[in-house]
N, C-alpha and C positions, 0 to 999 in steps of 0.2 A: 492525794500524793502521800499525806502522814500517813494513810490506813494504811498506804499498800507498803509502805516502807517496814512499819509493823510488822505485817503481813513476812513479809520478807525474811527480817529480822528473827522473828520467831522462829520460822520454817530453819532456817541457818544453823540456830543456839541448838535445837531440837534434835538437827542432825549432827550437831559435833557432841549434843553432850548425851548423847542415845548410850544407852548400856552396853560396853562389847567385852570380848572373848576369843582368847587363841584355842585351838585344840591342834592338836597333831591327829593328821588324817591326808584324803583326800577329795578336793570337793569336785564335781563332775557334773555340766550341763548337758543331762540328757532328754531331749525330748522339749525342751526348754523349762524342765525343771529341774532347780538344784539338789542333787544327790551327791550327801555326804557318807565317804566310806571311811568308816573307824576301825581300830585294832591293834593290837601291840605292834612293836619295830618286828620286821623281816618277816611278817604273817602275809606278803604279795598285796598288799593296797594299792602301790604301783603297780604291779603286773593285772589287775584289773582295772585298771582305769587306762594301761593302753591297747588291752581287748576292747574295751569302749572306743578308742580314739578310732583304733581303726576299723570301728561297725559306723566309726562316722560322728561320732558325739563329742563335745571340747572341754578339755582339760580346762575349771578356772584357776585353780591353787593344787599345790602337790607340799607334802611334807606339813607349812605350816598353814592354817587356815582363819583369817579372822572373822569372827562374827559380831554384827552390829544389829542388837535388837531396838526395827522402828518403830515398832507397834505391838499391841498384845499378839496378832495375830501375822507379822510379814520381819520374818530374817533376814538380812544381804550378808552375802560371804564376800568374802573375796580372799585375793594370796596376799595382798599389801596394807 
């Protein structure tokens, strides 16, 4: 019961105290992998990501994007 509580615990700390980051962009699930579109304001980052929406692919974040590094090696985005 202690260990897994540990267990738990860690996993918890791990993920609130993970390193993160805003960029201005747009992140895009395509293919089930996340693709981020960067570039100055009014260069169409939205107008490419709803050429994507509607080849079928989902909008996670538009405008602002956060990112939370879990690992040396795995990003998660999201818009919130």
């Amino acid at each position: 019961m202690t260990t897994e509580f540990i267990d738990r615990v860690t996993k918890f700390l791990e993920w609130k105290l993970a390193p993160t980051t805003s960029i201005h962009g747009v992140l895009m699930d395509v293919f089930g992998v996340g693709v981020l579109i960067l570039g100055k304001s009014g260069i169409g980052k939205s107008e490419c990501a709803l050429d994507l929406i509607l080849r079928g692919h989902r909008l996670v974040a538009d405008d602002m994007v956060f990112i939370q590094k879990r690992s040396p090696s795995l990003l998660l985005g999201s818009g919130f």
